[in-house]
N, C-alpha and C positions, 0 to 999 in steps of 0.2 A: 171540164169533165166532172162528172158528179164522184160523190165520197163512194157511192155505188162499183160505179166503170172502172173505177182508181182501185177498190178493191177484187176486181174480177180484174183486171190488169196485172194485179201483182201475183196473184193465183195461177193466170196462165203460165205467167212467167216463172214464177218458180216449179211448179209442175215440167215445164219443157225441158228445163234447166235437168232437173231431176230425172227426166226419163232422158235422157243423155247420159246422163253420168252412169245411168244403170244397164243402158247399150252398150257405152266402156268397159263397165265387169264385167259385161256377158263375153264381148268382144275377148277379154282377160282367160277369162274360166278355158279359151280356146286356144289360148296363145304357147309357147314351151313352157314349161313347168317348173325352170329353174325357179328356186325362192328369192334368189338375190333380182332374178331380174323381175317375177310379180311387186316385190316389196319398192321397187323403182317405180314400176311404171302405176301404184297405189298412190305412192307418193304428187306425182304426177298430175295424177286425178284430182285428188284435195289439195293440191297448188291451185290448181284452175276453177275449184268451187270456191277457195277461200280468199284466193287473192293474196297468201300468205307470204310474209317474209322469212318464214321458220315451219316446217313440217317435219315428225320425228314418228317413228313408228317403232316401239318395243312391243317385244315379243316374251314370253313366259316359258319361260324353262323348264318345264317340268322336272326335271331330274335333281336342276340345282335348285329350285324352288325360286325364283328370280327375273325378273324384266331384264331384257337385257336391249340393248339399244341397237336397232338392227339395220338401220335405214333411216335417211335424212336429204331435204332436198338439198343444204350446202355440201360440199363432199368434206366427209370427216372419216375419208379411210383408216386411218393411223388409230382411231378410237371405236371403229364401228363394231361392235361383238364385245366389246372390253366394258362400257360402259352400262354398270348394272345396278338395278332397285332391287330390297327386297317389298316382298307386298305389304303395304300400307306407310311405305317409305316414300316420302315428298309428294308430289299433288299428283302424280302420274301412277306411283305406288297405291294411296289412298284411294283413286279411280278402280284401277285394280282392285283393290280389296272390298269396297264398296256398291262397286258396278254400278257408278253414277257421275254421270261428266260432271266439269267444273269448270266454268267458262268465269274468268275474270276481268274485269275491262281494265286495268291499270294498275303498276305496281304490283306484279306478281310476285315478285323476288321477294317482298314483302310478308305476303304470307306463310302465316304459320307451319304449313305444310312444306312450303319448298325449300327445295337441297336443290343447290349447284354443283355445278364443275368446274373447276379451273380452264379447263380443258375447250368448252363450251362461251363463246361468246354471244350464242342465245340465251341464257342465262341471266341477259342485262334487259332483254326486250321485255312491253309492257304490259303487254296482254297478252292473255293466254287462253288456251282453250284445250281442255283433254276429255276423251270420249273413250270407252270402253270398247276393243274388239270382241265383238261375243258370237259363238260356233256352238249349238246345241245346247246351248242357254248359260255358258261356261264361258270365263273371259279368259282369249287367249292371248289378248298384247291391249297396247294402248296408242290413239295416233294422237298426239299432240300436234297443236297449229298455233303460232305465235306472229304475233304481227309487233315491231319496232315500237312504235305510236299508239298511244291509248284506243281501245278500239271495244267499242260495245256488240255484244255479239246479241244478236236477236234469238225469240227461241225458236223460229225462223230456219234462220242459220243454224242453231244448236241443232233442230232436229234433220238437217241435211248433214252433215257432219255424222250423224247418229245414224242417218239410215248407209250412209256410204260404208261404215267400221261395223255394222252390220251386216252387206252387204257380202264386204271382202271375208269374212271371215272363212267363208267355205274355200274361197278360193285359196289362202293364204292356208290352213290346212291339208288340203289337196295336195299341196305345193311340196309341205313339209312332208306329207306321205312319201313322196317322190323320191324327195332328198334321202330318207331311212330305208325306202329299196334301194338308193343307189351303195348306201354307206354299208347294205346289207350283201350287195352283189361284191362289194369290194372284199369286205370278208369273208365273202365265199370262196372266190376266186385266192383270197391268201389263204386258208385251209386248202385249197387244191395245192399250193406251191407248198405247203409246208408235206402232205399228203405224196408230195410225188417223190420229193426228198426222201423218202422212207424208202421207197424204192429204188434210190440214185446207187450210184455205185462210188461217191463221194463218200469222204473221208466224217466221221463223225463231228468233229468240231466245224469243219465247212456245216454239215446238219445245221447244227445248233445255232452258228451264228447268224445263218439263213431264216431260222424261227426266231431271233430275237429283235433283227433287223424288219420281217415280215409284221411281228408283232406290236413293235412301236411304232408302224406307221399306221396299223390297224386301228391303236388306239390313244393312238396323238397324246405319245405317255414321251417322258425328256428321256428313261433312262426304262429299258429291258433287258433284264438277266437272266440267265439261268444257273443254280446254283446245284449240282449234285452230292449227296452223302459221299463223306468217302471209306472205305473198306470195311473200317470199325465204326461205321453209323454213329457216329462222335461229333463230328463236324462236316456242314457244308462248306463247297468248296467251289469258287470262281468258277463258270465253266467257259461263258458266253456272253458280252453285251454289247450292245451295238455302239454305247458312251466313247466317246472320241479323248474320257479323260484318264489320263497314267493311272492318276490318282486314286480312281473306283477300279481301277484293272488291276490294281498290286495290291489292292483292299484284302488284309489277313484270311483267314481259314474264321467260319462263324461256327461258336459252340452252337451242338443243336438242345444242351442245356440251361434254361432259365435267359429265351431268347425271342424274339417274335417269331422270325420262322421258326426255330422248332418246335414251336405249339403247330404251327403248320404241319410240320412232317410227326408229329407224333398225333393230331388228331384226324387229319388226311381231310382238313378242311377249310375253306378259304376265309383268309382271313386279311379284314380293312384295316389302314390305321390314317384318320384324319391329318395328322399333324407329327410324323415319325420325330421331328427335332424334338418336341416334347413326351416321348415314349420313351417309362423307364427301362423298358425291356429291349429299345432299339438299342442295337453295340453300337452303330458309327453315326455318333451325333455331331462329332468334329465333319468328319465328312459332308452329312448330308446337308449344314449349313453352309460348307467350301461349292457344294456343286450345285445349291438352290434346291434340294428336293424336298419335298412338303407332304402331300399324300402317297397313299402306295396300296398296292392291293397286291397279296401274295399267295397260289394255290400250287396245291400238290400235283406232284408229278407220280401219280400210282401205277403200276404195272402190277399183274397177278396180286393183288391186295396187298402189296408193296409199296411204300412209300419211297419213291431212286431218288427226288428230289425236291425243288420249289420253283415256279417262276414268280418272277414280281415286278414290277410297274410300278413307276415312279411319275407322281405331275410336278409342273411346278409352281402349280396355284390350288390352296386348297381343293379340295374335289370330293365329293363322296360319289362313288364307285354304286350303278346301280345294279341290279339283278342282270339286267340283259349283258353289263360289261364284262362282268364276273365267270356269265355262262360263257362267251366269248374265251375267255382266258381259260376256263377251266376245260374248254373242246382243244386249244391250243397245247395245255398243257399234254393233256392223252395224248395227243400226235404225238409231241417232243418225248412223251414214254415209249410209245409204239417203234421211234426209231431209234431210241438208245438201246432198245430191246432187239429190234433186229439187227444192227451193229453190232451189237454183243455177239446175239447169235453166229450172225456172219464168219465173224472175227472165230470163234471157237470152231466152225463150222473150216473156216482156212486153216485153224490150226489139228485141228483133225486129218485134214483133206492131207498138209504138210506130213505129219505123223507119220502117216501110211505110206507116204514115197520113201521117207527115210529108210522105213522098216523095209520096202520093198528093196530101194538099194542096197541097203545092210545086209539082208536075205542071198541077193544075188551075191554080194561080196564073199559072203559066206563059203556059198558054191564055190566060187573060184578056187579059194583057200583049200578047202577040203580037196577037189581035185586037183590040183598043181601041188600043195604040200601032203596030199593023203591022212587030213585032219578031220577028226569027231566035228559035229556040229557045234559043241561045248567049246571045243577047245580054239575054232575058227574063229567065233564072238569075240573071245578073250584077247586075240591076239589083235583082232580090231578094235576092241575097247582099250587096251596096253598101249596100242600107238598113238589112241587118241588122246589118253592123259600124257605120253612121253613128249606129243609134238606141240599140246596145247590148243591142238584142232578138233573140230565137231568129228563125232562119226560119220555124219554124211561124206565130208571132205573125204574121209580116208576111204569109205566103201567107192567116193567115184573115183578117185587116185587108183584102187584096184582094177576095178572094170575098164578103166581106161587105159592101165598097162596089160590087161589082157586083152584087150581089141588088138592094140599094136604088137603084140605077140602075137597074133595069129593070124595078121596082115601081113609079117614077116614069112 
């Protein structure tokens, strides 16, 4: 076969190859929307273009700024989410940051760029190859492919590689749209439970505990409180958290003087802290190293331009806290005001409602008095007020003790 044939040969053949592999993402773009299972059946894909002993797919965090390791053809459940670059960190970092593959044939571990894992026994393989995902001309992850055995990669090869992480990018963002409606319906739906609770006819501390349990699953926080002022707006005070520990339950009364919340509650605005064990102004540093808490995000609980309290949120991995989490908290927090507010009401509203029976009993007791002993209205009160300090009983006690011996008087 001439140098000719041999080269329209290898033409066809990769062209075939390629428009295959591009019927599989299209086949993709159509398939359920879960991320975890597009990021599988990607991996899938560049197993079968590359023949690889190793495929790795990070993905870009926006919020934490960060690769994070999302999917792998060996299963490395126990690590998969956990394992993160920042950008321009090791050869997959450096892709990222650069937006330029880096196909090595041997002794990767070698170069200057790469960082290991302990964790990772691809790490030791020989060759490597990492390619840019790029979505609107922005790199949103990196697919790494690694072969055990030295292995030269063509540019060939490099640029099938390059058109596939190309390719997926739309898909793999679609994906992740998906996943932030669902994470979005989820906290809808906990605003409707927290929402309906306002309504309940439940005891206020069931309330609370109900928003704080609803709230740390909203936002895959270790630890949610709620803390309210108490009478002389001096100190908050324990009210609510979902924490399973004694130890943060019996946690003292917090000045709202020269404090982290009470900069919260005195400027009625939300406030981050990276790293609370090293914050002068955090009180329970003892504490928050016994129970692992590291970040925290803390907003006010306003009613009628009222500061009643703070909620707060604890991770236990650094974290910085973005806008959309914050707004979450801070729509969370208003509920938890709206129903200590109605609670209150309620409560004042039964003791009102109470008041007026007393007085009506009392009233009728009155009556009795005056007509059976031919007593002033002055003077009827008094002797119900005299019996109730002589016996140590309410006045209601003594106005229904009357009315009830005059039923039976005149049942007689």
């Amino acid at each position: 076969m001439s140098q000719k044939n041999k080269k329209e040969t290898a033409l066809k053949i990769g062209s075939s190859q390629e428009i295959k592999i591009l019927r599989e993402i299209v086949d993709l773009t159509s398939s359920e929307l879960d991320l975890n299972h597009i990021l599988n059946e990607i991996v899938k894909i560049v197993n079968v273009a590359a023949k690889a002993d190793s495929v790795f797919i990070y993905l870009f965090d926006e919020t934490k700024k960060i690769l994070v390791l999302m999917a792998s053809k060996i299963p490395h459940k126990k690590v998969l989410g956990k394992i993160n670059l920042k950008t321009g960190e090791g050869i997959t970092g450096w892709v990222a940051k650069e937006n330029k593959p880096v196909a090595i044939e041997k002794e990767a571990y070698k170069d200057s760029r790469f960082k290991g894992f302990d964790v990772l026994p691809e790490d030791l393989y020989e060759a490597f190859l990492s390619v840019p995902i790029i979505f609107k001309g922005k790199v949103i992850g990196v697919i790494n492919v690694q072969h055990k055995n030295p292995n030269k990669y063509s540019p060939g090869f490099v640029d099938l590689i390059n058109t596939i992480a190309k390719q997926v990018g739309g898909v793999i963002e679609h994906a992740r749209l998906y996943e932030e409606t669902k994470v979005k319906a989820m906290q809808f739906d906990s605003l409707v439970k927290v929402s309906q609770s306002i309504t309940s006819e439940d005891y206020l501390d069931e309330i609370l505990n109900l928003i704080v349990v609803v709230t740390a699953e909203m936002l895959d926080s270790k630890i949610c409180s709620i803390m309210l002022l108490d009478k002389k707006g001096e100190e908050l005070v324990l009210k609510a958290s979902q924490s399973l520990s004694e130890a943060y339950k019996q946690k003292p009364n917090l000045k709202v003087e020269n404090s982290v919340l009470g900069e919260v509650v005195k400027t009625k605005k939300p406030l981050t802290v990276i790293d609370v064990r090293k914050e002068k102004k955090y009180f329970y540093h003892d504490l928050a190293k016994k129970e692992k808490l590291t970040s925290m995000v803390a907003v006010p609980m306003v009613i009628r331009r009222k500061t009643i309290g703070v909620i707060n949120v604890y991770t236990k991995e650094l974290h910085e806290f973005n806008e959309e989490e914050i707004n979450v908290l801070q729509m969370v927090a208003h509920q938890a005001a709206v129903a200590i507010e109605n609670t209150n009401l309620m409560g004042e509203a039964l003791k009102a409602k109470e008041a007026l029976e007393i007085r009506k009993l009392v009233e009728r007791a009155k009556g009795i008095l005056m007509r059976m002993n031919n007593l002033s209205e002055e003077a009827a009160y008094r002797m119900i007020h005299k019996k109730s300090m002589d016996t140590c009983r309410s006045m209601k006690d003594i106005a229904e003790s009357i009315i009830l011996l005059d039923d039976f008087t005149k049942q007689k």
